[in-house]
Backbone as numpy.savetxt, mean C-alpha at the origin, in Angstrom:
# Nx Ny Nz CAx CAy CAz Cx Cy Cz
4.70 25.21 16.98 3.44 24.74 16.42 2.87 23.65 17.31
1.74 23.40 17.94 1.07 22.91 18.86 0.78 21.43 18.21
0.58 21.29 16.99 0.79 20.03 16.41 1.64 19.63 16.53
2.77 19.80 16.48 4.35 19.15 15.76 4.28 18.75 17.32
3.63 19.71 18.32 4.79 19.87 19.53 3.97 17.99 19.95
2.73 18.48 20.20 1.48 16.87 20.03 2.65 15.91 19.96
2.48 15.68 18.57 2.86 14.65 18.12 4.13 14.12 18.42
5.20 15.16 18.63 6.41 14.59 18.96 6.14 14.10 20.36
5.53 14.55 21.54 5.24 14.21 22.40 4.52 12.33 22.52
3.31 12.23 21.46 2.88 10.88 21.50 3.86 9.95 20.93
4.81 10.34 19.79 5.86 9.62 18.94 7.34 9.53 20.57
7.59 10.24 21.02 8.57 10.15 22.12 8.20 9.24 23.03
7.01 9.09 23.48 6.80 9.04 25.01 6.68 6.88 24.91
7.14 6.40 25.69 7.30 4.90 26.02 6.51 4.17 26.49
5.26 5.57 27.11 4.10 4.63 27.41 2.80 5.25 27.12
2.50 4.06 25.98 1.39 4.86 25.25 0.02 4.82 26.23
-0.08 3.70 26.94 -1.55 3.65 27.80 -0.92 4.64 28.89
-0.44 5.44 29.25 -0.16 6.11 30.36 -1.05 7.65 30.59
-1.00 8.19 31.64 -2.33 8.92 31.64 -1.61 10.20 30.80
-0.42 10.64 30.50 -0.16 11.36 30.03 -0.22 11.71 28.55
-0.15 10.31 27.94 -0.02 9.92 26.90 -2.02 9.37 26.17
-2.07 9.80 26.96 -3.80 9.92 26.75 -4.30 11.41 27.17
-3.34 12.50 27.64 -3.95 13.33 27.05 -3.60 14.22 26.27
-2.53 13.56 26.01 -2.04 14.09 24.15 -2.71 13.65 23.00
-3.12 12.30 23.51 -4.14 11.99 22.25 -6.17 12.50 22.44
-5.93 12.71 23.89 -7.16 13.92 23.51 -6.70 15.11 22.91
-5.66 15.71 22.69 -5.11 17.13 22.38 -5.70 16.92 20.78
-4.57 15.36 20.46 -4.64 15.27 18.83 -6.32 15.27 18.30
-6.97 14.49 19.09 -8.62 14.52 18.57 -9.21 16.33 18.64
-8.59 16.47 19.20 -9.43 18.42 19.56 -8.80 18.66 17.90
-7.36 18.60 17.99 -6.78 19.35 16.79 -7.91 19.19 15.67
-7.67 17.60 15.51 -8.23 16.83 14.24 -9.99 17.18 14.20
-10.07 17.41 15.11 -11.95 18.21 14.98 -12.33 19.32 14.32
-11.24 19.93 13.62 -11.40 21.14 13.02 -10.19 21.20 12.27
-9.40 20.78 11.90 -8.13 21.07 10.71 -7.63 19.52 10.88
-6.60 19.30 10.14 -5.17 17.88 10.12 -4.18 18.37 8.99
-3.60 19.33 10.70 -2.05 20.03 10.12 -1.39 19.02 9.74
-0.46 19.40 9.05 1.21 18.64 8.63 2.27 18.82 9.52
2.20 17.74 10.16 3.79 17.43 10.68 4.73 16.85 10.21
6.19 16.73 11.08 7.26 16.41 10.21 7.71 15.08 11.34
7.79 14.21 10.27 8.14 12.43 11.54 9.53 12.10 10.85
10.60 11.40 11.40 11.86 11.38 11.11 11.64 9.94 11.28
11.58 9.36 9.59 11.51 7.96 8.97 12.32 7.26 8.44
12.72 6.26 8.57 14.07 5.76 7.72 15.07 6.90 7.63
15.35 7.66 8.33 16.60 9.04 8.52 16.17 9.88 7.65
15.02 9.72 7.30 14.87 11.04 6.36 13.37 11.62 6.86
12.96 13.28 6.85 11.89 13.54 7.10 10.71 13.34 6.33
9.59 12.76 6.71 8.04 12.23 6.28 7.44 13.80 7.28
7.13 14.32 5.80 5.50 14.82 6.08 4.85 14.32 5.88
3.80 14.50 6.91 2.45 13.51 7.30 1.17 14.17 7.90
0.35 14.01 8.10 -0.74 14.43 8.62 -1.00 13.83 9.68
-1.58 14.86 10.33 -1.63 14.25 12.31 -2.57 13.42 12.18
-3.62 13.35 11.39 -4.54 12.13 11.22 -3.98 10.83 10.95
-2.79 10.57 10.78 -2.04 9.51 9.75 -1.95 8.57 10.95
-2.50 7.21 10.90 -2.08 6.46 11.71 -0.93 5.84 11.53
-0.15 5.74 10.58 1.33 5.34 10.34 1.94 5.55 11.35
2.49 6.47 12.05 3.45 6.49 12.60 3.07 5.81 13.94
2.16 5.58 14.64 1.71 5.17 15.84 1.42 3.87 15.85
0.82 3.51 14.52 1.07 1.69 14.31 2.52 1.11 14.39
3.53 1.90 14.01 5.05 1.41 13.59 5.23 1.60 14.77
5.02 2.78 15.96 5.66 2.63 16.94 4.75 1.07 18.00
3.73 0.81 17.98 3.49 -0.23 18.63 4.06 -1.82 17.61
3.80 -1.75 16.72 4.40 -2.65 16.16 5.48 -2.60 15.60
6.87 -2.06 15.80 8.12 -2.36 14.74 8.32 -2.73 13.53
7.42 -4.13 13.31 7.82 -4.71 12.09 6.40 -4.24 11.03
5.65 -3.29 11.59 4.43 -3.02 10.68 4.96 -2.51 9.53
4.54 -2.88 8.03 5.17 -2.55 6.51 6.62 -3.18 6.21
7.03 -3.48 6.96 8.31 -4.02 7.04 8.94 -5.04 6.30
7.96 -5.95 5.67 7.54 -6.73 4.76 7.76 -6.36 3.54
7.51 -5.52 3.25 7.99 -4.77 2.14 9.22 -4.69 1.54
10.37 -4.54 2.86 11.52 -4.35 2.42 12.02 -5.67 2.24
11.80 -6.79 2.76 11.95 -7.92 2.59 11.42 -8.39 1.29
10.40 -8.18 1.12 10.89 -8.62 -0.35 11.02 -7.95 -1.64
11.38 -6.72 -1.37 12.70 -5.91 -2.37 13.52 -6.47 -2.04
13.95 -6.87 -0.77 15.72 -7.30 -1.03 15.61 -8.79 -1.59
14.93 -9.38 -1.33 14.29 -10.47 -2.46 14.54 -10.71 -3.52
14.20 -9.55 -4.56 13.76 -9.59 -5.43 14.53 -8.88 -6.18
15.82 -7.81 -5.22 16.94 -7.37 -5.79 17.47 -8.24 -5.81
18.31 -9.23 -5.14 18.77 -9.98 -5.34 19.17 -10.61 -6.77
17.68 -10.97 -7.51 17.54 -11.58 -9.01 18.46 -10.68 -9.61
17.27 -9.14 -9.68 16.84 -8.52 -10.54 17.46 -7.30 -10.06
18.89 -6.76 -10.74 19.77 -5.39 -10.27 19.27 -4.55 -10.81
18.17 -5.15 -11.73 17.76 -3.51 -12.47 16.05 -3.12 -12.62
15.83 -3.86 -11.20 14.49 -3.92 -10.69 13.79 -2.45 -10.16
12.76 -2.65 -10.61 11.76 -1.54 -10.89 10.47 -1.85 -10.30
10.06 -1.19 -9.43 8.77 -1.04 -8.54 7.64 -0.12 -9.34
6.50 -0.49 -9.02 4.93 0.56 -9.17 4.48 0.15 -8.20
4.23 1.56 -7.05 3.02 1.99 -6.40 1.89 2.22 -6.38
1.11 1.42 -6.72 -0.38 1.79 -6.59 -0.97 1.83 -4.92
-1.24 3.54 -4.63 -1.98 3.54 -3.48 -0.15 4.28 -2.80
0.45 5.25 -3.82 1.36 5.26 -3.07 1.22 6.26 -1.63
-0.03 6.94 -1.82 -0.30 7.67 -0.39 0.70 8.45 -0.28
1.40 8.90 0.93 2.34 9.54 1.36 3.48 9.66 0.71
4.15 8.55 0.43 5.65 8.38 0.22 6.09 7.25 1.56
5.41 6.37 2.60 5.92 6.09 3.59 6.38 4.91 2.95
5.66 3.73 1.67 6.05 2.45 1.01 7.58 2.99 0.71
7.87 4.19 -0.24 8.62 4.76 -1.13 10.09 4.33 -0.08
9.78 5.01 0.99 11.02 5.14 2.21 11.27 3.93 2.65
10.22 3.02 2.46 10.53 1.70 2.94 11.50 0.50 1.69
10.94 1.10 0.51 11.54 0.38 -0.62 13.14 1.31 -0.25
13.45 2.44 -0.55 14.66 2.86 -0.90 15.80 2.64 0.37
15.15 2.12 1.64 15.83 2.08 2.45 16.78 0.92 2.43
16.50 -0.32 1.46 16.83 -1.57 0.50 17.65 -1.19 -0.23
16.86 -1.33 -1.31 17.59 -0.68 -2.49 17.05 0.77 -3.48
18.07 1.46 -3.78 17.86 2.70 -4.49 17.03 2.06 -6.13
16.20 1.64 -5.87 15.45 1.60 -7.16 14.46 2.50 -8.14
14.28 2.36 -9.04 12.89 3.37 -10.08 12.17 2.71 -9.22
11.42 4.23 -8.81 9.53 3.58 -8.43 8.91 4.59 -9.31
7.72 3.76 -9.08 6.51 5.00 -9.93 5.38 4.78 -9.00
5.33 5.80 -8.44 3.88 6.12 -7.30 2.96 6.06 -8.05
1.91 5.96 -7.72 0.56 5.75 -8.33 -0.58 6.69 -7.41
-1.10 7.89 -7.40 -1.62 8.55 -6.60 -2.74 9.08 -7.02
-4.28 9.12 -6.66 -4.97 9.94 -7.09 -5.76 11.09 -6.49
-5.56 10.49 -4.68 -6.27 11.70 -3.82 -5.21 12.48 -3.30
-5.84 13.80 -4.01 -5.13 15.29 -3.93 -4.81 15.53 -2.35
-4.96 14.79 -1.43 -4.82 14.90 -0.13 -3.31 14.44 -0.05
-3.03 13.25 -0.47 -2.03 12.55 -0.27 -0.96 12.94 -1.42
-1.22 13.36 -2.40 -0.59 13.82 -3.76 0.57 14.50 -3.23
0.08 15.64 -2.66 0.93 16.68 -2.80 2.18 16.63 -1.52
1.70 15.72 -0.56 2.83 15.24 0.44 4.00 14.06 -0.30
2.92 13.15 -1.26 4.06 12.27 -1.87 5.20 12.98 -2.67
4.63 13.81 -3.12 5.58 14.65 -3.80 6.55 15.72 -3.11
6.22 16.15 -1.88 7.36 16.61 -1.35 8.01 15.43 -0.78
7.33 14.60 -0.28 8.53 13.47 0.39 9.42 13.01 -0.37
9.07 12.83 -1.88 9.82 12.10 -2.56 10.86 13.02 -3.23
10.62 14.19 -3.18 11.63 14.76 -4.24 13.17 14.68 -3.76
13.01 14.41 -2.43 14.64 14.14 -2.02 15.35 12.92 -2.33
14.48 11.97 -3.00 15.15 10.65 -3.30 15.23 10.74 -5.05
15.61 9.91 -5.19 16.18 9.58 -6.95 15.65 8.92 -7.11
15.08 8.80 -8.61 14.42 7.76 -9.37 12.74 7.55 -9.01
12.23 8.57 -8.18 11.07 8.57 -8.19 10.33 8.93 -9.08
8.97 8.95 -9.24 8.41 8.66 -10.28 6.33 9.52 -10.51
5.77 10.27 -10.76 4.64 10.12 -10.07 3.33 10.37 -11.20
2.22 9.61 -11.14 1.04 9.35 -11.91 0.22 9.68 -11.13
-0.83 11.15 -11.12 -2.02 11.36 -10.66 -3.47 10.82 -11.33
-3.24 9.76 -10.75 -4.39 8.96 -11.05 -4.52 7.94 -10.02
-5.88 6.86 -10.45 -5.99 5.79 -9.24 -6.23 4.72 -10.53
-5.97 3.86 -10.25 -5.89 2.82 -11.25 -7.10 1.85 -11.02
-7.95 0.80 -12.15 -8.86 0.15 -12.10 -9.37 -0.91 -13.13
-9.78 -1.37 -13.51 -10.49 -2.44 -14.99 -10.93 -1.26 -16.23
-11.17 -0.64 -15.44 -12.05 0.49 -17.21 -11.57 1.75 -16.60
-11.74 3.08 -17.63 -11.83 4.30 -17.18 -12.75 4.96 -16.57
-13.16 5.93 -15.72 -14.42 6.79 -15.55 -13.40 7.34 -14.15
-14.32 8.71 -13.66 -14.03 9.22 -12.62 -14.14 8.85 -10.99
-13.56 9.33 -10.25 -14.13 9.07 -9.13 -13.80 10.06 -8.08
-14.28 10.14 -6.79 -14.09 11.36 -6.19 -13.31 10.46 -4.52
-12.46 10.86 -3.82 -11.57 10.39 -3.10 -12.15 10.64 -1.48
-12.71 9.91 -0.50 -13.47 10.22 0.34 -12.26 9.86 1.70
-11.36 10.89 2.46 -10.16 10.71 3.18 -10.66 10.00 4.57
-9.99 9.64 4.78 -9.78 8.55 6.44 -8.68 9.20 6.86
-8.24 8.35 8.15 -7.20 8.76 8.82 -6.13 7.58 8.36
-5.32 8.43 6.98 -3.91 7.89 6.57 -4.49 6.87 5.31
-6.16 6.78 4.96 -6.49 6.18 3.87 -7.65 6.93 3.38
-7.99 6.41 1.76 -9.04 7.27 0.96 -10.15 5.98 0.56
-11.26 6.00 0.76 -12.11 5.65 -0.10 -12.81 5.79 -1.19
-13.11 5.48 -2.17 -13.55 6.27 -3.31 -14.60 6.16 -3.83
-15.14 6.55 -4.13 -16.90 6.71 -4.79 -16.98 7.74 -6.56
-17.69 7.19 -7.00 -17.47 7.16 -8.40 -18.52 8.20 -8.73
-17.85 9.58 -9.52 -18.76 10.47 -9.39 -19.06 11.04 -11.02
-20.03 11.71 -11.03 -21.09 12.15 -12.45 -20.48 13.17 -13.20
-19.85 14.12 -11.76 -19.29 15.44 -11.91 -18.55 16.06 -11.86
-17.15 15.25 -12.61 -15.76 15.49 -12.67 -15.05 14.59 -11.76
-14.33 14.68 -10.99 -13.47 13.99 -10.19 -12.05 13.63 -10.80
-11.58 13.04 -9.89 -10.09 12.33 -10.40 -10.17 11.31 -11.55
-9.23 11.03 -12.70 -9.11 10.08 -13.67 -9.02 8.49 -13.19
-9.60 7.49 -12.95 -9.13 6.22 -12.67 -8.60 5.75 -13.78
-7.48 5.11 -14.57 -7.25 4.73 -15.66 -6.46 2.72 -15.69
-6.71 2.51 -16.36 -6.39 0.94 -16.70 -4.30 0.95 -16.10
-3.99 0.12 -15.80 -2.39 -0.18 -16.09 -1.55 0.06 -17.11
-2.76 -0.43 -18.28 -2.05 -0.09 -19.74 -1.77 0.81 -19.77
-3.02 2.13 -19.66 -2.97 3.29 -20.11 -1.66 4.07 -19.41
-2.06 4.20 -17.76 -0.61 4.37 -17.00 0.49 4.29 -17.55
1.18 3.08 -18.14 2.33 2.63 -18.53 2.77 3.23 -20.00
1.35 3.84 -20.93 1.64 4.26 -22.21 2.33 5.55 -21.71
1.91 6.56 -20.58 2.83 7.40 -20.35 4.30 6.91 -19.36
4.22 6.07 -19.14 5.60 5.66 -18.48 5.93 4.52 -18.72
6.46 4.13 -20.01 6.96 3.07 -20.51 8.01 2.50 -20.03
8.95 3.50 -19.13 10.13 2.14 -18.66 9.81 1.60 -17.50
8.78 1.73 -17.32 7.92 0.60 -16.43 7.13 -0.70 -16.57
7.40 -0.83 -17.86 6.32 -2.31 -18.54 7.14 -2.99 -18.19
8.16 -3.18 -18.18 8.67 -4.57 -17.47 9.37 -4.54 -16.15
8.45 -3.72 -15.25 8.71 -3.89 -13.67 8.19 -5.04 -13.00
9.47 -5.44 -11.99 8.79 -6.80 -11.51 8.77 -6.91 -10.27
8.11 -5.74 -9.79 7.13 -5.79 -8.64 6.05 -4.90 -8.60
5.37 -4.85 -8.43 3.49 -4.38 -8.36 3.22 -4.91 -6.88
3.06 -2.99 -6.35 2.57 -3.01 -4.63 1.67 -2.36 -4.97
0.39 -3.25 -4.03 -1.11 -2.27 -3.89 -1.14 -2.04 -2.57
-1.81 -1.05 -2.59 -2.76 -0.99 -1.42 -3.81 0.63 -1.21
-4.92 -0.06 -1.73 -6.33 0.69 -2.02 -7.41 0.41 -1.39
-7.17 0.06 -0.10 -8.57 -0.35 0.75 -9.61 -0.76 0.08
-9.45 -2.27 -0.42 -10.14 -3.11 -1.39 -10.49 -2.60 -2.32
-10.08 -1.72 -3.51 -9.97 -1.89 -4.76 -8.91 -2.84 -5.65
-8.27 -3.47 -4.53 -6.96 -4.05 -4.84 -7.28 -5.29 -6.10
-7.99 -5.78 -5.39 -8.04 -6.80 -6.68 -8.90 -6.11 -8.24
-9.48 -5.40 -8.22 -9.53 -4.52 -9.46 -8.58 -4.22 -10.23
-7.67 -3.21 -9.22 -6.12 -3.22 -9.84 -5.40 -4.68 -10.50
-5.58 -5.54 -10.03 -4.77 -7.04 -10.68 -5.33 -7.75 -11.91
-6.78 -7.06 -11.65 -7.46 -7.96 -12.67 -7.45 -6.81 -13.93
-7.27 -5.48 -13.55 -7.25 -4.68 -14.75 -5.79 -4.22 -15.04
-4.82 -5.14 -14.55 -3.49 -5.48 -14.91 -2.94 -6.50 -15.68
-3.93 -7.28 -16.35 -3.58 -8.48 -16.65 -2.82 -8.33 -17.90
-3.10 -7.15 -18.66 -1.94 -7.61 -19.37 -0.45 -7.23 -19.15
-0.19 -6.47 -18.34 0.80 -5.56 -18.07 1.47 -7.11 -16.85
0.32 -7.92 -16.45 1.44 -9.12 -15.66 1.64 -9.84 -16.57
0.90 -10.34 -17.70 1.09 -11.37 -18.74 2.50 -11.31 -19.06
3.00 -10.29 -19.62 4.12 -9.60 -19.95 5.16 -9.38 -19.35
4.74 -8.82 -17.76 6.13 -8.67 -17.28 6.83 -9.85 -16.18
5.32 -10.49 -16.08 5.33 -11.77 -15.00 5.85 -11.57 -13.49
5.50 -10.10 -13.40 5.89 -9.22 -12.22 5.29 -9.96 -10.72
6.10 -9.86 -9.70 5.55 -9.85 -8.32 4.44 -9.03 -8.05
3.44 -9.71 -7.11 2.45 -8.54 -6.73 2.30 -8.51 -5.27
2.30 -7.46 -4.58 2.43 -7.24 -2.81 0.86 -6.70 -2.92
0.39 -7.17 -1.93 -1.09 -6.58 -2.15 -1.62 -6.57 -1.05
-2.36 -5.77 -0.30 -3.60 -5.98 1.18 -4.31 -6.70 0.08
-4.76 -7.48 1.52 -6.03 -8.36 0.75 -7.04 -8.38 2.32
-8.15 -7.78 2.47 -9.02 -7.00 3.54 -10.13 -7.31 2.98
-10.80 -8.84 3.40 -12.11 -9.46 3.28 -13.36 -8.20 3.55
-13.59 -7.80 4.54 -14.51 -6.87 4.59 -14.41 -5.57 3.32
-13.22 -4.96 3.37 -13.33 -4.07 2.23 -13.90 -4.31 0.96
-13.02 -5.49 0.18 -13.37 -6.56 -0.72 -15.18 -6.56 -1.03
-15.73 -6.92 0.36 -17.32 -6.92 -0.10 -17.94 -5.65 -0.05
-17.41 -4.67 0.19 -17.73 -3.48 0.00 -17.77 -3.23 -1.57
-16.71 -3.54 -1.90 -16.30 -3.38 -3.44 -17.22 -4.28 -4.10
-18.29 -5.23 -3.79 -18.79 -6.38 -4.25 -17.95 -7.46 -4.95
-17.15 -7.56 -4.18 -15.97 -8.38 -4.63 -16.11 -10.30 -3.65
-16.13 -11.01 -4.48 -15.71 -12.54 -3.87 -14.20 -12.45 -3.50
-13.66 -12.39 -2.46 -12.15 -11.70 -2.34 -11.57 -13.06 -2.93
-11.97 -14.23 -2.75 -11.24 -15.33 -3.01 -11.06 -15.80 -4.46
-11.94 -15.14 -5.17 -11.58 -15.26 -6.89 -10.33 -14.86 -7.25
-9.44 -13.98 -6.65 -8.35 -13.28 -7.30 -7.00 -15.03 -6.94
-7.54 -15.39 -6.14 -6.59 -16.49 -5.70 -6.98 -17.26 -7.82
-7.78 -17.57 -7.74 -7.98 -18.48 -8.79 -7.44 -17.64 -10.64
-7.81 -16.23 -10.32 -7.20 -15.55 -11.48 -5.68 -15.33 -11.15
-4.84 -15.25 -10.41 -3.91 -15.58 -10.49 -3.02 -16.93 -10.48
-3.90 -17.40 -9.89 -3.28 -19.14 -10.81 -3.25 -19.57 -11.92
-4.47 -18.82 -12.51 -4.74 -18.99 -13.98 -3.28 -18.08 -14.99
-2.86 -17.17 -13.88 -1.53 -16.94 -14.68 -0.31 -17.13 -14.47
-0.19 -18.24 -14.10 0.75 -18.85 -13.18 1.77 -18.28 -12.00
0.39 -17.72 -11.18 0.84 -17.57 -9.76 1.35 -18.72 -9.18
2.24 -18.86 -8.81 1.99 -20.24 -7.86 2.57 -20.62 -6.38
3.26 -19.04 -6.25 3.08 -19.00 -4.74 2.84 -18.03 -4.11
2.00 -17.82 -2.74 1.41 -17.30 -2.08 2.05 -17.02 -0.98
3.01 -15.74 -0.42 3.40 -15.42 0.65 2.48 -14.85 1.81
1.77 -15.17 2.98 0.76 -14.52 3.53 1.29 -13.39 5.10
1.12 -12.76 4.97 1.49 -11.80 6.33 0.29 -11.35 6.73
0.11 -11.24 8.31 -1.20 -10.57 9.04 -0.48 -9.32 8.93
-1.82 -8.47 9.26 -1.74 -6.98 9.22 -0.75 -6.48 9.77
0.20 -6.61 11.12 1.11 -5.88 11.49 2.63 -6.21 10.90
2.71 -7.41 9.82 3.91 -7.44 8.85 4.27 -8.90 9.33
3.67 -9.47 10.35 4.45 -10.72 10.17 4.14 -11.94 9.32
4.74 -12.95 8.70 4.65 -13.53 8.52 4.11 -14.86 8.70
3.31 -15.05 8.10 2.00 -16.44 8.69 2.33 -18.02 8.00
2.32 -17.80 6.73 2.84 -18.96 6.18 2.54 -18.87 4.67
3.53 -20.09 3.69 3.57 -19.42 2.23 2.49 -20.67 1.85
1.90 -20.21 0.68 1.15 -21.92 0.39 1.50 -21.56 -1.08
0.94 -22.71 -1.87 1.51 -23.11 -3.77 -0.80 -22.73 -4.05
-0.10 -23.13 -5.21 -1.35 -22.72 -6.17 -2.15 -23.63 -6.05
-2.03 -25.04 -5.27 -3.11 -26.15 -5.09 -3.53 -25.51 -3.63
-3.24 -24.63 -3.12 -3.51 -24.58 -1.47 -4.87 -23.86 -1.40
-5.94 -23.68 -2.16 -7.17 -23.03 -2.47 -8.19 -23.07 -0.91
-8.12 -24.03 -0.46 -9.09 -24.55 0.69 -8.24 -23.98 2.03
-6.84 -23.71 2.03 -6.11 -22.99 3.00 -6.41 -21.51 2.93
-6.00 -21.14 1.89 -6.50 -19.82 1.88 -7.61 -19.13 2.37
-9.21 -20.36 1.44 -10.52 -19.99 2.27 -10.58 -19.88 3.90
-9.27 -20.59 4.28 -9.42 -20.66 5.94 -8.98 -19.33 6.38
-7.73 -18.90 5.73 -7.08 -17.35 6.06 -8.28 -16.28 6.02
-9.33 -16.82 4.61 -10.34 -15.48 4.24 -10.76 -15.46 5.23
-11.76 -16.84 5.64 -12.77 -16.66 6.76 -12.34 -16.04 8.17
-10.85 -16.45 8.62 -10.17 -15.67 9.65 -9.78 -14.31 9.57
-9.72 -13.82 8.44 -9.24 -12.42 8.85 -10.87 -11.37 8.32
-11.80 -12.07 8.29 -12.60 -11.29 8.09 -13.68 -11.25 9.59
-13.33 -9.74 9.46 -13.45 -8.97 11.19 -13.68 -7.88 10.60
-13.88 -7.20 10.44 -14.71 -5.82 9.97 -13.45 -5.12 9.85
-12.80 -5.64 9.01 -11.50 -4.48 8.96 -10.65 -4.44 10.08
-10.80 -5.09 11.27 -9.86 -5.23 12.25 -8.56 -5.89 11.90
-8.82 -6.60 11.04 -7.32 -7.50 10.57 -7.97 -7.84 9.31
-6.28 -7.66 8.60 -6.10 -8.44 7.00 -5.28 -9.07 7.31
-4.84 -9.47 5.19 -3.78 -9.73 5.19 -2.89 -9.17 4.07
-1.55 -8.85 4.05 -0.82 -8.92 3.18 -0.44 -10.35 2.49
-0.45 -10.08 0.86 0.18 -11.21 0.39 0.90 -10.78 -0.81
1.92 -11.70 -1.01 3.14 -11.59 -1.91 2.60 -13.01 -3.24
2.21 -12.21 -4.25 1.72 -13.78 -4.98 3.01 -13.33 -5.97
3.26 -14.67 -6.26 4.58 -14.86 -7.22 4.75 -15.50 -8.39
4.89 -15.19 -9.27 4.96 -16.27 -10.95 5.82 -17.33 -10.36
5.38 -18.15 -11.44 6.23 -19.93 -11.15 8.25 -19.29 -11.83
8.06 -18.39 -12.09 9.45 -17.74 -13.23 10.29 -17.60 -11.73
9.58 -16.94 -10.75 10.74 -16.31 -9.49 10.48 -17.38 -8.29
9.61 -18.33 -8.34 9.03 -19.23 -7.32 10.28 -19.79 -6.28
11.41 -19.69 -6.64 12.26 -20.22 -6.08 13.07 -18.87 -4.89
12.39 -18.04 -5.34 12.96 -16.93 -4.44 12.19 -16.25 -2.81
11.19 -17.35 -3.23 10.19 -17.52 -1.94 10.51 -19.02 -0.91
C-alpha cells in the first residue's frame, strides 16, 4: 500500500529537511488531495491507526516530549488515587488513551463525536481494558452540531439539520455513572475547551477532579470566548494551582490562584494565530500538594 509504504518512509527517515524526505512529503500531499487512507504507526508498543493526514506522529517525532505531559500527571495523580479514573473529552484517535495506559492501566471514558475519529478510537482501543466510549461532543447546553475535519483535528459548527448530539457532562455521566467521581478531566477541542469546564461545573463541584486542558488564545476567540475568564471560574472553585506547559509538552512554570496578572502575560504570549498554546493542569486546593 503506497500510503503505509509513505509514511513509514517519513516516520523512519532521520532527516526530515533532507531532499528525500521532502519528497515523501510531496507524495503524502498528492495522496491527501484526493483520499486520507489509514495507516498503521507503532505507538507506545502497540499499533495506532491513524490517518495520513494526522499530524501526531510527525510532531512526536520532532519533538519527543510532545503529549508527554500527560503521562506525568497520571503518574501524579496515581500515586494518590489507585482507583483513579480518567474522561476524555476530544478523545480523537485513541493517541491520549495510549499515553494514559502506558502509566497506569486505568478506566477511561473517551469522549468522541466526529465520526471521522470515532471509528479509529474504537479500533485502537479495543485492545486495551477498561476503555470506555460516548459518541458525543460535550458543551454548556444541548443542540447539534456538525464536525468540520483538519489534519488530526475537528472543528465544529452548529447545525439546523441533524448532526452529532453535543450533550452537558451531567447528561454524559447519567449514562456512565462510574465516572462521577473521576479525578481527572482531559480536554482538548480546539477551543471549545473552556465550554466543556464551565458546562462541567457540577460534575467538578463534586468530584473536585483535575483538569488537563489546551488552552489556544486564538481558538478561544473564535469561540467568542475571553480565554482568561476560565482562570477566574476556576478559582471561584477552588482551583488553586495552575500547571502551565507550551505546546510541545514542556513545562513553563506552575503559578497559585493569586497569579491572575501572570497568566494575562502567558495569554498575551501565546497568542499567535494558533502557532503556539498552552497546556494547563488546573488543580483543586484538595490535591494542591501533588503539584
Amino acid at each position: 500500500m503506497i500510503a503505509q509504504y509513505i509514511f513509514d518512509k517519513l516516520i523512519g527517515s532521520n532527516q526530515s529537511k533532507s531532499i528525500v524526505s521532502k519528497f515523501y512529503q510531496l507524495i503524502r500531499q498528492q495522496i491527501l488531495s484526493s483520499s486520507d487512507p489509514v495507516v498503521n504507526y507503532l505507538y507506545k508498543g502497540k499499533n495506532l491507526a491513524i490517518h495520513l493526514s494526522h499530524d501526531f506522529p510527525f510532531i512526536l517525532k520532532d519533538y519527543p516530549q510532545y503529549s508527554q505531559n500527560l503521562g506525568w500527571v497520571i503518574g501524579k495523580f496515581y500515586q494518590k488515587y489507585a482507583g483513579l479514573k480518567v474522561i476524555d473529552v476530544g478523545a480523537n484517535i485513541g493517541d491520549s488513551v495510549f499515553i494514559i495506559k502506558d502509566v497506569a492501566d486505568v478506566p477511561i471514558l473517551c469522549i468522541e463525536g466526529n465520526a471521522k475519529f470515532l471509528g479509529l478510537l474504537k479500533l485502537n482501543t479495543q485492545q486495551l481494558n477498561q476503555v470506555y466510549t460516548a459518541a458525543c461532543f460535550v458543551g454548556e447546553e444541548s443542540f447539534k452540531v456538525e464536525a468540520i475535519s483538519g489534519l488530526g483535528t475537528a472543528h465544529l459548527k452548529q447545525s439546523s439539520s441533524g448532526g452529532v448530539e453535543v450533550k452537558t457532562m451531567e447528561s454524559v455521566l447519567l449514562d456512565n455513572p462510574t465516572f462521577k467521581n473521576a479525578k481527572l478531566l482531559k480536554i482538548d477541542t480546539d477551543g471549545f475547551d473552556n465550554k466543556i469546564i464551565r458546562g462541567s461545573k457540577s460534575f467538578l463541584l463534586e468530584s473536585k477532579a483535575a483538569i488537563f486542558f489546551e488552552y489556544d488564545p486564538y481558538f478561544l476567540t473564535i469561540q467568542s470566548e475571553n480565554g482568561d475568564d476560565i482562570f477566574d471560574f476556576l478559582v471561584s472553585l477552588n482551583y488553586k494551582k495552575f500547571v502551565i506547559f507550551d505546546n510541545v509538552g514542556d513545562k513553563l512554570i506552575t503559578l497559585s490562584h493569586q497569579d491572575k496578572n501572570q497568566f494575562m502575560e502567558l495569554h498575551n504570549y501565546f497568542n499567535r494565530g494558533s502557532k503556539r498554546y498552552m497546556d494547563i493542569l488546573a488543580v483543586h486546593e484538595t490535591d494542591e500538594s501533588l503539584v
